[in-house]
Backbone as a ProteinNet text record, in pm:
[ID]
protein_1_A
[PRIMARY]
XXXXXXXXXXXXXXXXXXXXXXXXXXXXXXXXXXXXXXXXXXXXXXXXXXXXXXXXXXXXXXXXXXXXXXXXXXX
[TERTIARY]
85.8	0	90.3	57.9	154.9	52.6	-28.9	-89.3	-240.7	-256	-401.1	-452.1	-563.4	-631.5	-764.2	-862	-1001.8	-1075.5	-1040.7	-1130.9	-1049.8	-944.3	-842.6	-771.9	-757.9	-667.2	-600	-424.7	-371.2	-269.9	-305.9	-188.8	-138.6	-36.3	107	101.5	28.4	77.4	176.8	271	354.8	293.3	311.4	238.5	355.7	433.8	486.1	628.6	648.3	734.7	675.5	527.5	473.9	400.2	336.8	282.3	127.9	62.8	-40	-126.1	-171.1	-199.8	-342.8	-378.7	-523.3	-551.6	-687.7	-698.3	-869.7	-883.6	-1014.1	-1072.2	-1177.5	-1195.9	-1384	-1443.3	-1537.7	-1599.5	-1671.6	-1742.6	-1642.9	-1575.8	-1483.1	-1509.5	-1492.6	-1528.2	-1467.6	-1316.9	-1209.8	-1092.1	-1028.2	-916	-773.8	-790.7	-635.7	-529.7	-596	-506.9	-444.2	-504.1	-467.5	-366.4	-440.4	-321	-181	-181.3	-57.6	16.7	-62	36.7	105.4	55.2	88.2	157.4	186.6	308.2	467.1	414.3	498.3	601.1	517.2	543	652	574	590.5	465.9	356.3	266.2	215.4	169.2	131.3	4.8	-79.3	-225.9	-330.3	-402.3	-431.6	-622	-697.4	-782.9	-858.9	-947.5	-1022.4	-1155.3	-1170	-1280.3	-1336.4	-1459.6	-1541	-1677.8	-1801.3	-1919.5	-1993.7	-1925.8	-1970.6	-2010.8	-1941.3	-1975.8	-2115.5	-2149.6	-2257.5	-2262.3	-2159.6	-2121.7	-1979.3	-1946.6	-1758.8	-1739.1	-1624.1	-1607.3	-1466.2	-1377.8	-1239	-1223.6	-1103.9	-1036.1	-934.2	-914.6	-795.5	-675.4	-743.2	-576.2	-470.4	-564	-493.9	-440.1	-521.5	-516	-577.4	-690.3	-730.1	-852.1	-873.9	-1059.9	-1119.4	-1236.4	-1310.1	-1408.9	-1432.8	-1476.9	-1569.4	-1735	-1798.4	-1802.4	-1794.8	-1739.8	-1883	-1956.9	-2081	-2010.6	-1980	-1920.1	-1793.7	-1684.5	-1574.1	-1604.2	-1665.2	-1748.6	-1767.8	-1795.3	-1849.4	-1755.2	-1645.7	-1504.1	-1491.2
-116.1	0	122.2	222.6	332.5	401.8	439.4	587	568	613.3	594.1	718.2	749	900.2	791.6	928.9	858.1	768.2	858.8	787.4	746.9	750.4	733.9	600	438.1	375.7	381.2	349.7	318	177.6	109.5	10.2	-32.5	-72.5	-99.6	-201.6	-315.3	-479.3	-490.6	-586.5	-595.3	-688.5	-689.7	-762	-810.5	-908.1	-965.3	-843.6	-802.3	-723	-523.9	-572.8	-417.9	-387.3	-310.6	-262.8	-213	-251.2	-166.5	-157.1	13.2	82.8	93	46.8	-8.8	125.4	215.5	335.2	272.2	327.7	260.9	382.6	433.2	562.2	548.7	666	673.3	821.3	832.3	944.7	974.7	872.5	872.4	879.2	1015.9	1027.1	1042.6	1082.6	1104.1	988.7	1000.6	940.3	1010.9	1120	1206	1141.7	1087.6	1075.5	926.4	869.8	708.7	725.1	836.8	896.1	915.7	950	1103.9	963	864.3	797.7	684	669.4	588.3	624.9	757	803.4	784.7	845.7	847.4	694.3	588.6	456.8	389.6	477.3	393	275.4	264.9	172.1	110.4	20.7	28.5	17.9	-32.3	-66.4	32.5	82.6	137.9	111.5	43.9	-13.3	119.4	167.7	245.6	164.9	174.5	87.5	224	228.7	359.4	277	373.1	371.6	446.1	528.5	620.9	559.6	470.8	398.5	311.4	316.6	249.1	115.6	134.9	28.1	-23.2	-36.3	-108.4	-19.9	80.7	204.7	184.3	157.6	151.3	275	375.1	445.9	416.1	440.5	359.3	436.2	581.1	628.5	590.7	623.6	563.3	468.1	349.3	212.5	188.3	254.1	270.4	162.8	104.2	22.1	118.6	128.1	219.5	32.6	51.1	-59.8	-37	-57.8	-28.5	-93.8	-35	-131.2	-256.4	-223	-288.3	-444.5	-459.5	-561.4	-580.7	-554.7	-563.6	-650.3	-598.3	-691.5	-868.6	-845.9	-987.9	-1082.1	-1046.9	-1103.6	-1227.5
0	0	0	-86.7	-83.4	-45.1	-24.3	28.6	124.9	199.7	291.8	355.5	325.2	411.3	442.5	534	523.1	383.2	280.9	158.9	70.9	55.7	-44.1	20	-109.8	-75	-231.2	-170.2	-329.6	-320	-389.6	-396.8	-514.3	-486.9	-621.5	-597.3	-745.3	-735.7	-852.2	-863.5	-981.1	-1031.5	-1161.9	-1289	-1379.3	-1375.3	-1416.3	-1440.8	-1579.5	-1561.4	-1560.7	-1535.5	-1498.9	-1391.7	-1357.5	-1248	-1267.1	-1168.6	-1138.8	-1014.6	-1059.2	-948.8	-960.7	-807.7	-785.1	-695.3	-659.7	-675.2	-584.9	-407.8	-374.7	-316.5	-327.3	-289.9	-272	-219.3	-198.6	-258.2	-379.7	-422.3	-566.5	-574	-694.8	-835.7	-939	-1028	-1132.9	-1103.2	-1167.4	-1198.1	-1306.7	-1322.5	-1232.5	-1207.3	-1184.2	-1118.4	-988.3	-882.8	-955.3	-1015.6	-1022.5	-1135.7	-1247.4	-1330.3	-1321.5	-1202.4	-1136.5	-1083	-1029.9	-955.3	-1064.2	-1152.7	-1241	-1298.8	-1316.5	-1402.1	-1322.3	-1176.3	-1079.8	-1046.4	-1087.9	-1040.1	-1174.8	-1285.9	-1388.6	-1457.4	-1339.9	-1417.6	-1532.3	-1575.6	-1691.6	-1727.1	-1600.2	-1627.3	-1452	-1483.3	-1359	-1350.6	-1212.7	-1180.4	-1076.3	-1098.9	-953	-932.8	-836.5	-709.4	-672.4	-726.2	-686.7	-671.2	-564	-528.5	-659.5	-719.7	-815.2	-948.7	-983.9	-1096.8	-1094.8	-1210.9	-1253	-1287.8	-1389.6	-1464.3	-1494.9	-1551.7	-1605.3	-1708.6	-1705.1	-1732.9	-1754.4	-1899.4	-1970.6	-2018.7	-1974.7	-2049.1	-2104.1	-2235.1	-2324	-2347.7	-2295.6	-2309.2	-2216.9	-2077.6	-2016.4	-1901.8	-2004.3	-2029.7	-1832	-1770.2	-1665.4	-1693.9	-1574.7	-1603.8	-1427.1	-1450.9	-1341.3	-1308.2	-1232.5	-1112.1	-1043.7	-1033.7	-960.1	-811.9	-680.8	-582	-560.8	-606.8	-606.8	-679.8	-805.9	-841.8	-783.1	-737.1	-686.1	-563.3	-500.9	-353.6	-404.9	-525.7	-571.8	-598.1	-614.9	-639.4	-527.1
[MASK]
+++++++++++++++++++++++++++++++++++++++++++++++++++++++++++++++++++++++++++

């Protein structure tokens, strides 16, 4: 885990020879922070766990999947 406040979790898993940054938050609507840290890390694939989502939500630029925690729970 690299970072923790009240609503904000972030964690760095390695992925064979890349990384990614998993992004768990509450009221989460944005890409930024998961952005910012992914650049920072080097990542290559970045995951957010939000209440906010509806549905299963891929941005391809950058290469982010949005996660509704509603399904994530189901895991």
């Amino acid at each position: 885990m690299i970072a923790l406040k009240a609503e904000l979790i972030l964690f760095l898993l390695p992925a064979g020879e890349s990384k990614i940054v998993i992004e768990v938050e509450v009221n989460k609507k944005e890409y930024k922070q998961v952005i910012q840290t992914a650049k920072k890390v080097k990542a290559k694939y970045g995951i957010i766990i939000s209440d906010q989502s509806d549905g299963l939500e891929y941005n391809q630029e950058q290469n982010t999947l949005k996660i509704p925690l509603r399904y994530f729970v189901l895991i």
